[in-house]
KEBA-624826 format. One line per 5 residues: number of its first residue (from 1); for each residue x, y, z of N, C-alpha, C. Coordinates in Angstrom, 3 decimals, padded with zeros to 6 digits. Atoms other than C-alpha are relative to their C-alpha. Example, Ala and Ser with C-alpha at 12.3 -4.5 7.8 and 13.67 -1.06 7.14 Angstrom:
1 = 000.890 -001.190 000.000 012.300 -004.500 007.800 000.900 001.200 000.000 | -000.820 -001.190 -000.060 013.670 -001.060 007.140 -000.770 001.090 000.730
This chain:
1 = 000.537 -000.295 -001.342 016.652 009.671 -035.109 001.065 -000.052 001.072 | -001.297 -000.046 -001.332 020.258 009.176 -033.060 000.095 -001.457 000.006 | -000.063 001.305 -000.437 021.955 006.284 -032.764 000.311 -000.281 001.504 | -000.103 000.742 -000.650 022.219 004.058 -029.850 000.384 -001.262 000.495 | -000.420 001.516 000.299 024.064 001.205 -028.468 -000.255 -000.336 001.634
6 = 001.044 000.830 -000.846 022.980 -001.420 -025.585 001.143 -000.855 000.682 | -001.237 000.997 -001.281 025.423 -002.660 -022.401 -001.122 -000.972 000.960 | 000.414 000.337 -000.625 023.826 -005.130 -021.221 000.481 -001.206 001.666 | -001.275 001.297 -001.116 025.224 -007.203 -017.716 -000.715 -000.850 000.701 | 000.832 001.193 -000.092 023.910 -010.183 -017.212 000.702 -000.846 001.000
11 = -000.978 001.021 -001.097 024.308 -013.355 -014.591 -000.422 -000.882 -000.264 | 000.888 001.721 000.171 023.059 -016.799 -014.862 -001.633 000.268 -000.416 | 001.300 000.091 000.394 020.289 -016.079 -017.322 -000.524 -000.630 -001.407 | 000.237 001.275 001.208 020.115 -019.354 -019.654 -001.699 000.287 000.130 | 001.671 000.425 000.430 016.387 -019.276 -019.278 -000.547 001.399 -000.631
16 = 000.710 -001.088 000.418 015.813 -015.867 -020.452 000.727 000.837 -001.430 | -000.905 -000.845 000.723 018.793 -014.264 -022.318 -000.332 -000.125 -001.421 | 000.805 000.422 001.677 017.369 -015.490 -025.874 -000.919 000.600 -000.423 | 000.853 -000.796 000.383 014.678 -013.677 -025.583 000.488 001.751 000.044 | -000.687 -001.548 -000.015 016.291 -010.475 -024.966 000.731 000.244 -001.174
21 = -000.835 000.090 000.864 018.984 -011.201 -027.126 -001.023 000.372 -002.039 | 000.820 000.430 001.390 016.027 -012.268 -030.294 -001.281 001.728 -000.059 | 000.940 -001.364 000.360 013.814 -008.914 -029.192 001.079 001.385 -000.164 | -000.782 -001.419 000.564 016.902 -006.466 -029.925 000.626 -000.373 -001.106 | -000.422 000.577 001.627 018.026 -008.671 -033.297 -001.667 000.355 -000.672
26 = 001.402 -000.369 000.545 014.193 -008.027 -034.213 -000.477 001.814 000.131 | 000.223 -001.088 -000.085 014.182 -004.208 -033.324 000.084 000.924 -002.076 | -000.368 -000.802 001.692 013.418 -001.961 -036.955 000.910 001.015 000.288 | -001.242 -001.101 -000.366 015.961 000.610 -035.575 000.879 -000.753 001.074 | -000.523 001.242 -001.053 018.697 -001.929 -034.364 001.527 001.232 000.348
31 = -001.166 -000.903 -001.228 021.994 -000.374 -031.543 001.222 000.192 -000.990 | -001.031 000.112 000.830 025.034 000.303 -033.355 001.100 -000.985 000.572 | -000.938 000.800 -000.382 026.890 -001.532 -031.031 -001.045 -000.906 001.319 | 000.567 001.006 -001.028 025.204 -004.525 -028.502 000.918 -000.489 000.909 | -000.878 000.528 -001.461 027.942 -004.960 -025.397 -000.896 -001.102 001.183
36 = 000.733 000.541 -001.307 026.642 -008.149 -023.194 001.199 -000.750 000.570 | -001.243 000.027 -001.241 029.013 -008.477 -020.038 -000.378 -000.912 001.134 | 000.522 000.735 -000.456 028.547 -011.789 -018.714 000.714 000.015 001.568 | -000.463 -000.247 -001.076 029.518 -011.148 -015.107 -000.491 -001.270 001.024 | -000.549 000.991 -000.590 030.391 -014.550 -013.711 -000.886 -000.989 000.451
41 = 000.924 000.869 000.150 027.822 -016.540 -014.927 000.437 -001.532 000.510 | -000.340 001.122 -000.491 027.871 -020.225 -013.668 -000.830 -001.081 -000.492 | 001.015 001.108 000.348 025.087 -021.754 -016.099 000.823 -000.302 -001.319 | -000.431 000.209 001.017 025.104 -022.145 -019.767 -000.229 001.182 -000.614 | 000.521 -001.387 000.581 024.685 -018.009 -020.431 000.997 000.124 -000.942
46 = -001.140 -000.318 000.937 028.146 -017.615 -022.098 -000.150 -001.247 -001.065 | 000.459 000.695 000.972 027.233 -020.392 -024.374 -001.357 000.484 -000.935 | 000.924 -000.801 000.470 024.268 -018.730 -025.426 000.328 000.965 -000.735 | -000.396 -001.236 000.497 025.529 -015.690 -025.779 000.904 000.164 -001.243 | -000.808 000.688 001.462 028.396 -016.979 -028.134 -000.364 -000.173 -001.009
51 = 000.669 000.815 001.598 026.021 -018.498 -030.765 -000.385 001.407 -000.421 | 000.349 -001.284 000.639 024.746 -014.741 -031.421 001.459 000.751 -000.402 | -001.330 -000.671 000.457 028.585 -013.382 -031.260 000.304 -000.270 -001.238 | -001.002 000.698 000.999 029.989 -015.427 -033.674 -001.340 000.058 -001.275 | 000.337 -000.408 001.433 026.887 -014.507 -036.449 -000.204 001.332 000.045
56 = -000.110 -001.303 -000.335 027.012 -010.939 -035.542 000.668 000.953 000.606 | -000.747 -000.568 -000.358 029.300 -008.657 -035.552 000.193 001.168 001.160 | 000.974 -001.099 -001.372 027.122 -005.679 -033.546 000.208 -000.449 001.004 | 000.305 000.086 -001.150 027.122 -007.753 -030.943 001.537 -000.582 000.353 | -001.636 000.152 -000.677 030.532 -008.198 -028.501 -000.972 -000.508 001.157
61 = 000.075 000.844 -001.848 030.682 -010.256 -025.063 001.181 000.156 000.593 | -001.020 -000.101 -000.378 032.873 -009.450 -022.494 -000.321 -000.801 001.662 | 000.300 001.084 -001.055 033.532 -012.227 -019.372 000.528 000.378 000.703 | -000.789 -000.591 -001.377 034.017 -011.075 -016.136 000.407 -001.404 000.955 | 000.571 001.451 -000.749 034.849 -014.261 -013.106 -000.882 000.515 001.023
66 = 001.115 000.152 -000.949 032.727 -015.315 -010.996 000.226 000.932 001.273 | -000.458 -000.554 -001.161 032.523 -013.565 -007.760 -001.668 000.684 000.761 | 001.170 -000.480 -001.074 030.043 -012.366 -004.651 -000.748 001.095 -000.608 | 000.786 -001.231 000.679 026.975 -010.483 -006.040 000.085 001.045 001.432 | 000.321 -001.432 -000.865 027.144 -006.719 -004.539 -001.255 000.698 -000.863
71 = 001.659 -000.676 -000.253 023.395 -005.348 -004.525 000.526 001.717 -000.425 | -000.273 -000.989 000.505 023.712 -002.198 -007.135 000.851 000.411 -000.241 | -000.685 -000.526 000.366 027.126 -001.457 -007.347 000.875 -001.087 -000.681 | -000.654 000.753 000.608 028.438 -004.978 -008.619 -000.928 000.294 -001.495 | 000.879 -000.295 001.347 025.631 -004.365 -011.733 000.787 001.261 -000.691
76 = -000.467 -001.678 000.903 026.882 -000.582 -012.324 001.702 -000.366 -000.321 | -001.856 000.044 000.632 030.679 -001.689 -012.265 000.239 -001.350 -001.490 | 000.214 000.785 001.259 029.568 -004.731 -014.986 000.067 000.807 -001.118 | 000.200 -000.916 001.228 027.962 -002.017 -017.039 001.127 000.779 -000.170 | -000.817 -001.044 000.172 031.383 000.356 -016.650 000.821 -001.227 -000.541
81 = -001.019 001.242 000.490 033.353 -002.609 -017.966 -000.182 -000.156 -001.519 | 000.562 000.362 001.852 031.010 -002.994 -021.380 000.339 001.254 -000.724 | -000.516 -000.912 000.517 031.314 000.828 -021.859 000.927 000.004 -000.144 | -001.085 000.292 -000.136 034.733 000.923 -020.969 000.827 -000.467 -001.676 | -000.195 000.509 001.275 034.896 -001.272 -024.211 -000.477 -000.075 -001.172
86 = 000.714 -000.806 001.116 032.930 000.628 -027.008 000.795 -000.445 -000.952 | -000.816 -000.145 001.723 034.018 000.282 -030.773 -000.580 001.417 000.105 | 000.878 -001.330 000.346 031.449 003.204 -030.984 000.235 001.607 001.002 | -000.251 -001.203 -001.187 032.435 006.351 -029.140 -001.189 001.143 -000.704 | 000.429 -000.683 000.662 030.087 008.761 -031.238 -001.622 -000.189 000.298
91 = 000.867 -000.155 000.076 027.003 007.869 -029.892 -000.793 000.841 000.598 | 001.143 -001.443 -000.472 023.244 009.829 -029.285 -000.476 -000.757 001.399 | 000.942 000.247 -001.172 021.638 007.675 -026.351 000.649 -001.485 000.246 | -000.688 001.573 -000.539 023.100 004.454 -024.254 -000.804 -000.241 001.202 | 001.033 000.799 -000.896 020.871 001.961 -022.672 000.778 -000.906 000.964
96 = -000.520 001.074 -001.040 021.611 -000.366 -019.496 -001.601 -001.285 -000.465 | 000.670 001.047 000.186 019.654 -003.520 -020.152 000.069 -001.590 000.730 | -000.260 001.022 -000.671 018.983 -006.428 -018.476 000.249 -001.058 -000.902 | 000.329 001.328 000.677 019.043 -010.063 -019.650 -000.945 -000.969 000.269 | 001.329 000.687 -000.204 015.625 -011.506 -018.710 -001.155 001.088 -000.565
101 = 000.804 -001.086 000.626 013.383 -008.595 -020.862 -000.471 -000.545 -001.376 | 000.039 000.316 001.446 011.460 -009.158 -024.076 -001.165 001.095 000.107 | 000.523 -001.271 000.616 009.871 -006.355 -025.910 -000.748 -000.052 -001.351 | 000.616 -000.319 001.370 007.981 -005.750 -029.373 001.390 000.625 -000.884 | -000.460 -000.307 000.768 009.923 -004.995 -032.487 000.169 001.394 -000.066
106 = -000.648 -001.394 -000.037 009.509 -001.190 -032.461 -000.097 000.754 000.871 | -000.131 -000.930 -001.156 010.165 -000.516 -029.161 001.043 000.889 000.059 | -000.363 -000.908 -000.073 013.141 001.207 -029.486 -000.158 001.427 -001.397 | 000.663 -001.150 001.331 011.877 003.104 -032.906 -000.782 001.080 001.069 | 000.615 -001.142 -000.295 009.217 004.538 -030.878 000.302 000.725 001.144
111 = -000.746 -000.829 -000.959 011.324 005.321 -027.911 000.786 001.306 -000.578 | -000.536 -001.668 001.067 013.543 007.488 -030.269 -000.539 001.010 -000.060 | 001.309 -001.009 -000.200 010.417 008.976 -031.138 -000.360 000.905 000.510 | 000.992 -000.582 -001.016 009.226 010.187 -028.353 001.611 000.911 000.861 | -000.479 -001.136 000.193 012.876 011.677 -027.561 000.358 001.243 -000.978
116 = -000.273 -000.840 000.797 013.374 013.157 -030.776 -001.192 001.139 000.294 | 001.429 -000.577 000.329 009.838 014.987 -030.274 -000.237 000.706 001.518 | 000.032 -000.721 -001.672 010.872 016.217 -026.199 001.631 000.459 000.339 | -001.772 -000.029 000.259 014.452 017.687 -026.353 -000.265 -000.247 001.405 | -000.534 -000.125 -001.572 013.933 017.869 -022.468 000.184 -001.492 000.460
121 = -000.211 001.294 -000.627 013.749 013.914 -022.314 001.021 -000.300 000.250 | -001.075 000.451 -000.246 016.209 012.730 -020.911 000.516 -001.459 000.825 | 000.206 001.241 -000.273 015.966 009.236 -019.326 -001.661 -000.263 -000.190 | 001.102 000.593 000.330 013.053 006.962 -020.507 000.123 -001.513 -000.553 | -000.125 001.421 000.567 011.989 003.271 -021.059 -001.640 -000.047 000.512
126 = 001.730 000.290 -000.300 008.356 001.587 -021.160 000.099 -000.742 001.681 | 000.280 000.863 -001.512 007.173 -000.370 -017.922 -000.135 -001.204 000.074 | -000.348 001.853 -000.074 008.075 -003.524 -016.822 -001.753 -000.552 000.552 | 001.062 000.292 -000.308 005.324 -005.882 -016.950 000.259 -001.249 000.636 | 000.278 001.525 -000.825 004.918 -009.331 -014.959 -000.890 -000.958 -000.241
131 = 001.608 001.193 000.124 002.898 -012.963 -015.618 -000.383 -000.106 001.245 | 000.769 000.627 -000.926 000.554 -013.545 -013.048 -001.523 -000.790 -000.326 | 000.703 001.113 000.277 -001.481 -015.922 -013.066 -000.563 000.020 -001.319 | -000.045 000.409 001.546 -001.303 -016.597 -016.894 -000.286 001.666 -000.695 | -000.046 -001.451 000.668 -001.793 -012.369 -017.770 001.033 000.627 000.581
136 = -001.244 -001.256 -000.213 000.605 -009.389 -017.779 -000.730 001.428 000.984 | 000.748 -000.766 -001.048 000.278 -007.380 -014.979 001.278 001.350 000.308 | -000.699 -000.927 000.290 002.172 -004.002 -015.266 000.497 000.562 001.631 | -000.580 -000.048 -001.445 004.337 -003.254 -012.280 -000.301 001.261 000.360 | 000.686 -001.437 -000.529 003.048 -000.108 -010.044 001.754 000.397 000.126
141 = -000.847 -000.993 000.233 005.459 002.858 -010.692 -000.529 001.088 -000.283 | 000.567 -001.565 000.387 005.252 006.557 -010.810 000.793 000.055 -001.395 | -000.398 -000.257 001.710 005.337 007.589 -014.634 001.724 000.964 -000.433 | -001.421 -000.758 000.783 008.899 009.729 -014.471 000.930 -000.978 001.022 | -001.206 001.121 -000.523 010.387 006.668 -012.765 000.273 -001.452 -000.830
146 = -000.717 000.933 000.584 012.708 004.510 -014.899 000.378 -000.517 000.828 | -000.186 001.477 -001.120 012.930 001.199 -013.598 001.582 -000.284 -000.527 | -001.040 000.581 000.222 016.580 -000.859 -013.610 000.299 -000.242 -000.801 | -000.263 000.896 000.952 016.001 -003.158 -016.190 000.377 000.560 -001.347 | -000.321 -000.626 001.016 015.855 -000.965 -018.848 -000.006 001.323 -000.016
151 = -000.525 -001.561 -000.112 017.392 002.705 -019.074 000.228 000.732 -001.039 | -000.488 -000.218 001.446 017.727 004.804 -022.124 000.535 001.526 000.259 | -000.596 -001.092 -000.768 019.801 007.786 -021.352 000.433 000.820 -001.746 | -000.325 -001.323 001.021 020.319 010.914 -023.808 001.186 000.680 000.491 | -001.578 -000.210 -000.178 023.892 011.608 -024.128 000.397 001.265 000.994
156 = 000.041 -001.602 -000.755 023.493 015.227 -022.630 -000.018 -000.765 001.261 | 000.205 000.380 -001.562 021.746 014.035 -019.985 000.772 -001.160 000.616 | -000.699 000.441 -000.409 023.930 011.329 -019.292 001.493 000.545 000.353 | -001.537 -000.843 -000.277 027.148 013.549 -019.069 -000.526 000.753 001.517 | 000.261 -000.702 -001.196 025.275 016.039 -016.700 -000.121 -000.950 000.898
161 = 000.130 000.522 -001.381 024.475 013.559 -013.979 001.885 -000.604 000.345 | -000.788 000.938 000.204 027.933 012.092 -014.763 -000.048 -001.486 000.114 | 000.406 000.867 000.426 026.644 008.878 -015.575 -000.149 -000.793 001.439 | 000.370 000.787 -001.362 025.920 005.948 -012.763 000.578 000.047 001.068 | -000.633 000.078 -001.186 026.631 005.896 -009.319 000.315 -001.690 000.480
166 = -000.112 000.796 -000.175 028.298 002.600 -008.114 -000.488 -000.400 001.520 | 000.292 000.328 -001.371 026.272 002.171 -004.737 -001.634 -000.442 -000.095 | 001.595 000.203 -000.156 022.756 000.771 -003.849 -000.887 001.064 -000.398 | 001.071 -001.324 000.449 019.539 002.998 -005.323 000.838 000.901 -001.370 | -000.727 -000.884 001.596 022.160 004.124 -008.665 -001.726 000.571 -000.494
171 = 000.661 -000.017 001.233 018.963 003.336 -010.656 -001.532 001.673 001.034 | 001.398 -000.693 000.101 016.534 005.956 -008.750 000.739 001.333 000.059 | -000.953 -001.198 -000.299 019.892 008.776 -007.814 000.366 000.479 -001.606 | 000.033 -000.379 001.122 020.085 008.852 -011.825 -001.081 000.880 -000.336 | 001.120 -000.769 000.250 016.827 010.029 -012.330 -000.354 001.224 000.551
176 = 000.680 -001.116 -000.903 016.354 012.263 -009.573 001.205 000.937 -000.087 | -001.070 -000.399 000.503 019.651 013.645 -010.333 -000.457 000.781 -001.176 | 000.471 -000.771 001.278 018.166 014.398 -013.759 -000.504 001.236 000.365 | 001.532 -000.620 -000.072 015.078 016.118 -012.694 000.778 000.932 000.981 | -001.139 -001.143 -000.900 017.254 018.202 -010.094 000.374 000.999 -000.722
181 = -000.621 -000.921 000.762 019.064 019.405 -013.121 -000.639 000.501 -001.836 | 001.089 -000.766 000.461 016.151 020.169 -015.355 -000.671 -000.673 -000.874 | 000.369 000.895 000.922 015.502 017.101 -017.194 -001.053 -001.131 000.585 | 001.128 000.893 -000.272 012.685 015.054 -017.725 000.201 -001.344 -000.212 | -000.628 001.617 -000.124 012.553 011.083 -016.760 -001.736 -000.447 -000.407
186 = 000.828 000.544 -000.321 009.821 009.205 -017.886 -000.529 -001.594 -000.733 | 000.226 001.640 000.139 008.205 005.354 -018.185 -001.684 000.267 -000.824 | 000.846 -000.182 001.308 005.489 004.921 -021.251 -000.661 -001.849 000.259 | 001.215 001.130 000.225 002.582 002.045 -020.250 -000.379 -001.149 -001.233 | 000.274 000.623 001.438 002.297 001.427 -024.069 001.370 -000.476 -000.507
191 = -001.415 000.794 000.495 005.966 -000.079 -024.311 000.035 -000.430 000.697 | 000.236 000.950 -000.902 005.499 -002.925 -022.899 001.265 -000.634 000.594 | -001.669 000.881 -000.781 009.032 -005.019 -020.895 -000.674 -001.011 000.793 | 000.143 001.387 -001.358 008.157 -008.141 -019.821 001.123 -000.323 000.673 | -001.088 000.003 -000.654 010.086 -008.574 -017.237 -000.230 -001.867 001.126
196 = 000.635 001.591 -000.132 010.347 -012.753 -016.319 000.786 000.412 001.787 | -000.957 000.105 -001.888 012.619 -011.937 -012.692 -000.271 001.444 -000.019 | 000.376 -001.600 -000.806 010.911 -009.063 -010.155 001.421 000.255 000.257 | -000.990 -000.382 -000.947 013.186 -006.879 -008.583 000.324 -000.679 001.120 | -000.536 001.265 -001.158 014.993 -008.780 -005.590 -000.400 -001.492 -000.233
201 = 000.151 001.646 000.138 014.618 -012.030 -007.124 001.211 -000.638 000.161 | -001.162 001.156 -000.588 018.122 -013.194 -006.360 000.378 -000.393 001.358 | -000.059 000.581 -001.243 017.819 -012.366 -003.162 -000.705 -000.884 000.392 | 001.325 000.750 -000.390 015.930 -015.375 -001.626 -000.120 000.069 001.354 | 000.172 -000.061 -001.599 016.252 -014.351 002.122 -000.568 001.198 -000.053
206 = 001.087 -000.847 -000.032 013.489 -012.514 002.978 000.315 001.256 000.727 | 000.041 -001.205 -001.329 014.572 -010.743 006.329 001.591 001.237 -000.519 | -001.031 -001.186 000.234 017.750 -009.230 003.996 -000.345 000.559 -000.957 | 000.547 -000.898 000.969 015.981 -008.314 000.940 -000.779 001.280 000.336 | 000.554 -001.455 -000.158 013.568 -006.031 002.663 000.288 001.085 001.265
211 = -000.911 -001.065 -000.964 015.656 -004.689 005.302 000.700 000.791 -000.816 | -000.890 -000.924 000.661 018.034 -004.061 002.656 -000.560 001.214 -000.893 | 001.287 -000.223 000.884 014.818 -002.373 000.589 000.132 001.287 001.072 | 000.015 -001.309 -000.619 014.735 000.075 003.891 000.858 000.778 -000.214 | -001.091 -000.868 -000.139 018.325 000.717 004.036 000.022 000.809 -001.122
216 = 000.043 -000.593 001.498 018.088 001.636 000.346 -000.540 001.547 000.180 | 001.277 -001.006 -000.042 015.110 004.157 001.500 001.133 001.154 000.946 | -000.585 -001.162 -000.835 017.372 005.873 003.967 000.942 000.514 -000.496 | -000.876 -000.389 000.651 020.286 005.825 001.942 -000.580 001.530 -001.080 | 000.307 -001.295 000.791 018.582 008.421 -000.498 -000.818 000.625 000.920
221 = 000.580 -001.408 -000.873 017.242 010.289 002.323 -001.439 000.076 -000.322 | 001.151 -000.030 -000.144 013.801 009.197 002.166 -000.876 000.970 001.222 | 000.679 -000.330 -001.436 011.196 011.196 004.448 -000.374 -000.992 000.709 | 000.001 001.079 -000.685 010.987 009.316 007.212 -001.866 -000.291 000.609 | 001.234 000.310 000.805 006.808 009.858 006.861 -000.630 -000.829 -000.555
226 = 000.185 001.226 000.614 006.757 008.219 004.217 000.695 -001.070 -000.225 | -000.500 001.421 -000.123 009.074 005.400 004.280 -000.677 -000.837 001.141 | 000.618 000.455 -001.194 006.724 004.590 007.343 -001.099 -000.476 -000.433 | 001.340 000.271 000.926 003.320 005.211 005.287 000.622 -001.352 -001.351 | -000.224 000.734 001.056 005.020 003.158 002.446 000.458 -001.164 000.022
231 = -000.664 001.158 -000.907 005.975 000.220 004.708 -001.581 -000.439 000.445 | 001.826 000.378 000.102 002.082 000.099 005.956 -000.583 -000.506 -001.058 | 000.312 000.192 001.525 001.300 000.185 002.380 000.127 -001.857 -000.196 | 000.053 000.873 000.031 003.172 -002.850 002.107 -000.649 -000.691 000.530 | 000.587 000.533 -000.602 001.967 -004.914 004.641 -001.365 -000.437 -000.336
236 = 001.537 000.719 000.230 -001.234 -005.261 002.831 000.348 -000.795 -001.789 | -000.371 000.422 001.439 000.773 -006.924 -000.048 000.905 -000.971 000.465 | -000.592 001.276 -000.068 001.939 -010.714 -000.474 001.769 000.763 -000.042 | 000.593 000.381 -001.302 003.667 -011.585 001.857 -000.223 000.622 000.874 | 000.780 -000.450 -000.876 001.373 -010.579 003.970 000.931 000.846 001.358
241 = -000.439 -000.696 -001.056 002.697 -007.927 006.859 001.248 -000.152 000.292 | -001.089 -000.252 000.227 006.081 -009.064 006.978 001.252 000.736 -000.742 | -000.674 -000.812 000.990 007.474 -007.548 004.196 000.509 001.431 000.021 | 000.435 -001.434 -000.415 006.040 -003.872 005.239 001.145 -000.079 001.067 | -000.765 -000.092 -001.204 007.595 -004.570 008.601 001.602 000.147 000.065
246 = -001.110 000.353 000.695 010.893 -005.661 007.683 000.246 001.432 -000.961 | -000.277 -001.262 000.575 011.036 -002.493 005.435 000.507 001.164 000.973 | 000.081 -001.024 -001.422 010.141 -000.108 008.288 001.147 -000.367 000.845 | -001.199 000.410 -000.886 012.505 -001.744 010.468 001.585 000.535 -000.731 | -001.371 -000.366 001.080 015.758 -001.521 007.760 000.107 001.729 000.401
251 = -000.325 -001.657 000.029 014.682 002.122 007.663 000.470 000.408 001.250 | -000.559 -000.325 -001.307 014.601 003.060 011.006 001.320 -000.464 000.714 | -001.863 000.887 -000.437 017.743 000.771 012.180 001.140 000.736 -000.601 | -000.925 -000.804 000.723 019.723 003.111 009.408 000.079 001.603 000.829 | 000.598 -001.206 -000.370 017.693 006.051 010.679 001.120 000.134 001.579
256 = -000.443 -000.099 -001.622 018.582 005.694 014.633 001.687 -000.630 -000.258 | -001.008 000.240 -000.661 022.038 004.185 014.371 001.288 001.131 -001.669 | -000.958 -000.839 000.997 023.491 007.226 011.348 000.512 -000.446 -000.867 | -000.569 001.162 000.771 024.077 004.631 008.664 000.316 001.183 -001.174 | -000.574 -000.886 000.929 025.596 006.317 005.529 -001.176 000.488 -000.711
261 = 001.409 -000.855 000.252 023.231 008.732 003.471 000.777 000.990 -001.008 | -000.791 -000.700 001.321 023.957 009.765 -000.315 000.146 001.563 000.297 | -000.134 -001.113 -000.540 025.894 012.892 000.283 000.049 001.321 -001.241 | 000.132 -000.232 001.036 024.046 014.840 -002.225 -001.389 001.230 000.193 | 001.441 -000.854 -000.500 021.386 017.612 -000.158 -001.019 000.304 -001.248
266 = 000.987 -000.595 000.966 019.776 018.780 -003.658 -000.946 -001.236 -000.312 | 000.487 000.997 000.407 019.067 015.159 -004.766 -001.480 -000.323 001.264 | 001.143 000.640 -001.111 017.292 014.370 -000.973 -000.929 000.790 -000.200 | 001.081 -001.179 -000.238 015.643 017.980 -000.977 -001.397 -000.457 -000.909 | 000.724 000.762 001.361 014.021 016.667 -004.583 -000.903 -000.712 000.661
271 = 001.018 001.195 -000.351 012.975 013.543 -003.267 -001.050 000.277 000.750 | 001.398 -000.346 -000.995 011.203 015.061 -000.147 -001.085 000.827 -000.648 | 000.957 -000.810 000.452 009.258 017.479 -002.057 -001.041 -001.135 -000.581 | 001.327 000.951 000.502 007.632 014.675 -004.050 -000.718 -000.810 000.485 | 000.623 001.079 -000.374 007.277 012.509 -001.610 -000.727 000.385 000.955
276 = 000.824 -000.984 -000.652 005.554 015.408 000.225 -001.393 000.054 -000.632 | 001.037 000.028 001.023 003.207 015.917 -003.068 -000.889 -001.499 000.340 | 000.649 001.347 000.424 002.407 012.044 -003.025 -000.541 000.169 001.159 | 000.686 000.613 -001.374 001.596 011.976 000.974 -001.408 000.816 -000.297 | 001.153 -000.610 -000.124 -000.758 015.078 000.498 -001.198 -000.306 -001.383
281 = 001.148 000.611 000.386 -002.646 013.619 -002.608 -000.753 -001.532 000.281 | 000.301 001.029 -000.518 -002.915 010.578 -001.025 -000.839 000.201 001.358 | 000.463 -000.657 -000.546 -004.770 012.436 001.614 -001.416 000.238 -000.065 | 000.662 -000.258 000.743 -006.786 014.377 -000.155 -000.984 -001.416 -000.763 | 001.120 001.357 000.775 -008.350 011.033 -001.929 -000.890 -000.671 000.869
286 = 000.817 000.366 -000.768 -009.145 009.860 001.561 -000.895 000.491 000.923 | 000.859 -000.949 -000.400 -010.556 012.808 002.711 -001.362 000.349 -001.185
């Protein structure tokens, strides 16, 4: 079905990395090569990680030092570090992976699957799910949007976009990038990713996570519509009205003072169209 091998770049994730680590040693179609790029961990992760090196050869670790997390482009330059250092040059599909994820045994079997059986696929992973209050609660996403955590990229289609961008929003300018250039992206309900840390969980300051959440929005040339409607939205979601606000604000503050703005017209054009589609069935439902 194509092989595949798995960069994963990790930071201080002793409480999770075991499980990640134990659900891709349990996969029935296992990576040819497992790269995890401990990027300047400060717990006991590189100890962890070690005890799997040293009985498995598949799997390599490479230690970056410590140093100031940068929000999307310190992650993408981790992952260019693990590639960078392939045994395997010959492969069909290369995943970005987090280190807090645990999965079922033939999740990547039936990912294969499902590209071998769509030549047009071209990025795909299941949907991250979340515990709340003691059940799994599947994170809201549109179905041809691959989340961060886990990425599974088809060699083609990874050449055409020329692989990650090192700046804030990489993980949504990949996709839409794709779909620009004629390929299909999509996230599968029934492959489950528990995912133990949401998105912005390292940030713990509130008023920079979702400012930075706007800037993000403007950076890919969001309509400014809906980054408005989708800031309301929030506001009716823990925590309560701040969050929304704080969004809206980021945006606009980018908006009014010309803040930088991926310089990429086909990619934005993309985005607005859909996010045109979404305003007017969202409409339509309340009409």
């Amino acid at each position: 079905m194509g092989s595949y091998l798995i960069i994963s770049p990790v930071r201080n994730e002793e409480a999770y990395i075991e499980k990640t680590i134990n659900s891709v040693l349990n996969q029935t179609i296992r990576p040819i090569e497992y790269i995890i790029v401990n990027d300047g961990s400060t717990d006991n992760t590189e100890y962890i990680i070690s005890k799997y090196v040293n009985k498995h050869k598949w799997i390599k670790t490479i230690k970056r030092p410590p140093k100031d997390h940068a929000p999307g482009a310190g992650v993408v330059k981790a992952f260019y570090e693990g590639l960078n250092n392939i045994s395997y040059k010959n492969w069909d599909f290369i995943v970005k992976l987090d280190g807090d994820l645990q999965f079922e045994s033939k999740y990547f079997e039936i990912l294969l699957r499902r590209f071998n059986n769509n030549s047009k696929l071209g990025i795909a992973s299941g949907k991250t799910y979340q515990y709340r209050n003691g059940r799994l609660v599947m994170d809201s996403m549109p179905d041809d949007h691959v989340r961060g955590p886990a990425k599974m990229y088809r060699r083609k289609c990874w050449e055409d976009i020329g692989g990650l961008r090192k700046v804030l929003g990489w993980d949504t300018i990949d996709e839409l990038n794709a779909q620009v250039l004629g390929w299909e992206t999509k996230s599968y309900k029934d492959l489950v990713l528990i995912h133990f840390k949401p998105i912005g969980y390292k940030q713990k300051n509130i008023f920079k996570r979702e400012t930075t959440a706007g800037e993000r929005q403007h950076f890919l040339g969001y309509l400014p519509t809906f980054a408005i409607f989708r800031g309301v939205y929030r506001m009716f979601q823990k925590p309560y009205f701040i969050a929304g606000f704080l969004n809206i604000y980021g945006f606009l503050n980018a908006l009014f003072f010309s803040k930088s703005r991926i310089n990429d017209q086909n990619i934005i054009n993309h985005l607005r169209k859909k996010q045109k589609q979404r305003l007017l069935l969202k409409r339509r439902l309340i009409n």
